[in-house]
C-alpha positions in Angstrom: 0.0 0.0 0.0 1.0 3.2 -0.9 1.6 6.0 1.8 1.3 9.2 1.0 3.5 12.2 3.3 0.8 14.8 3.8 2.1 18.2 3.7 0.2 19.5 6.8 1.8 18.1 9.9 -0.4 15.8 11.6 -0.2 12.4 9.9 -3.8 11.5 7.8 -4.3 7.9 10.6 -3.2 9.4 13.5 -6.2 11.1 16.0 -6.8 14.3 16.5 -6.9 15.0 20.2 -8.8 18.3 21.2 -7.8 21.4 22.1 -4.1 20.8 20.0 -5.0 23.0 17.5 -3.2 26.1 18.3 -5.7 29.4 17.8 -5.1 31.1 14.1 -5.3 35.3 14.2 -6.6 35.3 11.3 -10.5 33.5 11.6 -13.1 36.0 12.6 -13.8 35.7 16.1 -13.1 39.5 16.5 -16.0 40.0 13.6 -17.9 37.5 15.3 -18.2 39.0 18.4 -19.3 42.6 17.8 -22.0 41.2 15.6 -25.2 42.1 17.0 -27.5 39.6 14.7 -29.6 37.6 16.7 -29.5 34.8 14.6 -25.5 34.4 15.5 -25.9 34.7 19.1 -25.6 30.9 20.2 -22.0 30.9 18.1 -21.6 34.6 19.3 -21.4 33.0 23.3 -19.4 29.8 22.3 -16.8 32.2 20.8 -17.3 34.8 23.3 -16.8 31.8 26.1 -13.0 30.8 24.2 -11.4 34.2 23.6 -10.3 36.2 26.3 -9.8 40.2 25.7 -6.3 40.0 24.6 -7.2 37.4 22.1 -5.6 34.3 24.4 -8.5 31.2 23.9 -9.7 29.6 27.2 -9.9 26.5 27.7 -13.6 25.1 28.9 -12.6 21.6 28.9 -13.0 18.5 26.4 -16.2 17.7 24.1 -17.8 21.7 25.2 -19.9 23.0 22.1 -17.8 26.1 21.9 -14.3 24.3 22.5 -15.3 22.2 19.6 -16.6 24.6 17.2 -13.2 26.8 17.8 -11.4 23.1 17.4 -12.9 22.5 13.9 -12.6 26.1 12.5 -9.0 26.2 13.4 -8.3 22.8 11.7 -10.0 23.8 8.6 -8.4 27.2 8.7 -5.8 24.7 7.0 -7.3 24.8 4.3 -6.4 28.4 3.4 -2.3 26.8 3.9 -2.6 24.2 1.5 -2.0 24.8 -2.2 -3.6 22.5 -4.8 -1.0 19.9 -5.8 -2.4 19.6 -9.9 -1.2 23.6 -9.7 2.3 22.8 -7.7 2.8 19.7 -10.3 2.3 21.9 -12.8 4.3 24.6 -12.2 1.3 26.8 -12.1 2.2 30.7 -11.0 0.3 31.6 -7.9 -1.3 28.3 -7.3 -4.9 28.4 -5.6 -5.1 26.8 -1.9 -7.8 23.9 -1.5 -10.1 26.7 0.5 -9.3 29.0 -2.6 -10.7 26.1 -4.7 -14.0 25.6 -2.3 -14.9 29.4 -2.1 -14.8 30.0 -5.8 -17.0 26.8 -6.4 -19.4 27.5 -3.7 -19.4 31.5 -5.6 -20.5 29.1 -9.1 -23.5 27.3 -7.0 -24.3 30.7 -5.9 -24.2 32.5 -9.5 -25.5 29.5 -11.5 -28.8 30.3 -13.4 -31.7 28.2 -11.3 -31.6 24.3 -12.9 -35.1 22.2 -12.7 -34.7 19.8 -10.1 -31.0 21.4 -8.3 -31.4 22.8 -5.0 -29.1 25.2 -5.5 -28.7 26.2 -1.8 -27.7 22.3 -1.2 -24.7 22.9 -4.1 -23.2 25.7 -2.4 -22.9 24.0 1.0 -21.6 21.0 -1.1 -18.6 23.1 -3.1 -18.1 23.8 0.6 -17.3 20.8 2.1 -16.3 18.7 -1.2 -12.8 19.0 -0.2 -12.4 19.5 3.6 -11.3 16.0 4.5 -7.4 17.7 2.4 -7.5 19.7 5.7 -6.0 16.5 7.1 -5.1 14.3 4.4 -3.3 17.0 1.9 -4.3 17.2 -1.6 -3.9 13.6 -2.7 -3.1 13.4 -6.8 -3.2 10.5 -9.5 0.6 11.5 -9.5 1.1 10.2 -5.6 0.5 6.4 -7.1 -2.5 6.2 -4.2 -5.5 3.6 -5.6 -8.8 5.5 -5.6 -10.0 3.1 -2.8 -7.2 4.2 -0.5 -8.4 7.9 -1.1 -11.6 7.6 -0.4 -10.5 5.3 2.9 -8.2 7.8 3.9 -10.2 11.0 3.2 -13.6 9.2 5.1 -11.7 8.6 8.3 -10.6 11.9 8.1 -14.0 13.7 7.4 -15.0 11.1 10.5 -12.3 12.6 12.7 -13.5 16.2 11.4 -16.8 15.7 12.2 -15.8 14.1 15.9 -13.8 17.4 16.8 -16.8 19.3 15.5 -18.3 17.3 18.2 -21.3 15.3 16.5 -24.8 16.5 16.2 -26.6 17.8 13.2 -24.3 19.9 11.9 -21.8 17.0 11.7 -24.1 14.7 10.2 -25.4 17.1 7.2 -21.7 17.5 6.5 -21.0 13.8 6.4 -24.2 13.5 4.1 -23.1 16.3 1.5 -19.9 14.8 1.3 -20.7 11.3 1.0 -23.3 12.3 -1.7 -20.3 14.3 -3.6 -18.7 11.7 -3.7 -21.2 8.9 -4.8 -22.4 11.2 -7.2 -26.1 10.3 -6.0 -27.5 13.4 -7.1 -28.2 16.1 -9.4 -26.7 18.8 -7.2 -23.3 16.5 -6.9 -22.9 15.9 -10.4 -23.0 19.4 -10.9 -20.8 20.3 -8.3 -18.7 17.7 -9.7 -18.7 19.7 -13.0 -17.5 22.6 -11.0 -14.8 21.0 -9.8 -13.2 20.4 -13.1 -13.3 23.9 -14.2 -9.5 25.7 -13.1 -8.9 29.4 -13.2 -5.3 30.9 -12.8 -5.0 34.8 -11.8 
């Protein structure tokens, strides 16, 4: 069996314990925070709960909602580290990262004209999680010699782990469900994503 070195540090079979994850500047607590929409306000007090005035997170112990949410964002803030291997391969100036690659996707479900029988609001959560197993895995390429099978073993354990950090519920499961359907191809809003995803734009 092939092994593939994934560029991000933690190796794609090894378990993700909680709280390792160290906080990124850069994601939008700040933003979050002074929002005044009641519609955020539950994610407002989990964030709210984690960050202290100087910006330091606090630590509310394993499996806490907001411990977990801050958890998952902070591993898929990886995303926006990792550059698309097909572009590296190739020599490709100013290569697009994997979260790069999502956003502009989920932006095509968004603009598409209206399709009989697509819901279109179901593609642009799918263009958002098509990919976000690669925030553990890497971007794994026909070049790395790694059987389609393996792939999709590797990149479902680590959607699995993803969704255990995220700390389970019904957010977790509707992610599980649009990737799984992504990646059967067991609908008309996957096989357009899919369509999506073969498209590549260089700046």
């Amino acid at each position: 069996m092939a092994v593939v070195k994934s560029p991000i540090s933690s190796p794609p079979t090894s378990r993700l314990p909680r709280h390792s994850f160290p906080p990124s500047r850069s994601l939008p607590y700040r933003v979050c925070l002074k929002s005044s929409n009641p519609g955020r306000a539950s994610f407002v007090r989990a964030c709210e709960a984690n960050v202290r005035s100087d910006g330091a997170p606090v630590s509310m112990g394993v499996g806490s909602p907001a411990s977990s949410a801050i958890d998952f964002l902070t591993l898929c803030h990886r995303l926006k580290a990792t550059k698309r291997k097909g572009w590296v391969n190739h020599e490709i100036k100013g290569p697009e990262s994997i979260a790069d690659h999502m956003y502009r996707m989920a932006l095509m479900a968004l603009i598409v004209d209206d399709i009989p029988g697509v819901n279109r609001e179901r593609c642009i959560k799918m263009a958002i999680v098509h990919d976000i197993a690669e925030a553990i895995v890497g971007d794994i390429t026909p070049s790395d010699g790694v059987p389609k099978e393996e792939k999709s073993r590797l990149e479902q354990a680590a959607l699995n782990e993803m969704c255990e950090v995220l700390g389970g519920g019904l957010r977790a499961e509707e992610i599980k469900e649009l990737w799984t359907e992504y990646e059967n191809n067991s609908s008309p809003e996957a096989n357009l994503v899919k369509d999506f995803d073969k498209m590549m734009f260089s700046v």
